[in-house]
N, C-alpha and C positions, 0 to 999 in steps of 0.2 A: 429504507432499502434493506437486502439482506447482504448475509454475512459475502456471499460471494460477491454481490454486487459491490459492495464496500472497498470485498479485494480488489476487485476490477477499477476501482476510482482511485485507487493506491496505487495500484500498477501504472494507469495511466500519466497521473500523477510525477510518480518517479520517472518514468520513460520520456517525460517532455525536460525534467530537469539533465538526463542523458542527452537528449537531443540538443538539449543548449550547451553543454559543457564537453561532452561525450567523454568524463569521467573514466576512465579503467575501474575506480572504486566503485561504479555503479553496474558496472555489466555482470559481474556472478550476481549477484543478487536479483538481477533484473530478468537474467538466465534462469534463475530459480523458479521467479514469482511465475513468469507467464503462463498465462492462465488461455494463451490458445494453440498451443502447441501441441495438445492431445484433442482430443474430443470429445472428452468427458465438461471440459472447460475449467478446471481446476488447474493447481501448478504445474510448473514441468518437473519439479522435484513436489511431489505429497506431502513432506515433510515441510515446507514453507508454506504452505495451506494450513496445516495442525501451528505450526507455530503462529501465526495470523489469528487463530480463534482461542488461542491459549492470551496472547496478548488482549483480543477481544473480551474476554472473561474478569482481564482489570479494570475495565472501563464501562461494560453494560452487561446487564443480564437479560438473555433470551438472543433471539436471530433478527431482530429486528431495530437498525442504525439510522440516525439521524446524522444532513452532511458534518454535524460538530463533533457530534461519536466519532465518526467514521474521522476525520482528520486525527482524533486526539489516539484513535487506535492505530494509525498510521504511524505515529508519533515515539507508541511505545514499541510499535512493530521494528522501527527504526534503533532507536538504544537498545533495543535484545539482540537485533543482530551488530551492532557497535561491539556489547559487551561480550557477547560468545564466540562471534565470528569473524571479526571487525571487518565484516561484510561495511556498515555505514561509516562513510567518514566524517568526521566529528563537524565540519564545515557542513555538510550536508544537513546533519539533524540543526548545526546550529540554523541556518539558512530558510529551513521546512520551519522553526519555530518561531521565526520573524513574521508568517505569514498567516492567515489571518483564516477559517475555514468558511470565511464572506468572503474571499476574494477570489477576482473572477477565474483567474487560473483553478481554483479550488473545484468552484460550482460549473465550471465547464466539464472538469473531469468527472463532476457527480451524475452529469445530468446525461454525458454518454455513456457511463457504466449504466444508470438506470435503463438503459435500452436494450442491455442481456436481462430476457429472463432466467429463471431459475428450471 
């Protein structure tokens, strides 16, 4: 998948663990990330898009993510904003690292990002 598509499974992702918990520690962030709010289809803030492929840059080289990339960039996407922003709350990344990027919640979210093109 690509890098946006990636974003889009992270998004989706995060937004179902709001929807089960409905978090306050997740909605700036979630406000951020959303990636349908303009229509361009990138974030509602640019700069958590740049941050997303900054994090991507630790984990794979070039534009193109497999679902275990794509979770493990998730991953670091989540401790960068813990450490800069404490956008994530520490329960949360603990919780996303319990979880497996085979499980079904995971490849549900992959498999409806895969259905934005680029």
């Amino acid at each position: 998948m690509t890098q946006r598509q990636a974003y889009i499974a992270a998004y989706y992702f995060l937004e179902s663990y709001w929807i089960e918990t409905k978090s306050d520690d997740l909605v700036h962030l979630l406000s951020n990330m959303n990636p349908f709010l303009w229509t361009d289809g990138y974030s509602a803030d640019p700069a958590t898009y740049e941050e997303w492929l900054e994090c991507a840059k630790k984990i794979v080289d070039g534009e193109s993510l497999d679902a275990r990339q794509t979770f493990d960039v998730m991953l670091e996407f989540l401790k960068f904003h813990k450490e800069e922003f404490e956008f994530a709350p520490a329960w949360l990344i603990d919780d996303v690292t319990k979880k497996t990027h085979n499980s079904s919640e995971w490849l549900a979210c992959v498999a409806d990002a895969m259905k934005h093109d680029d």
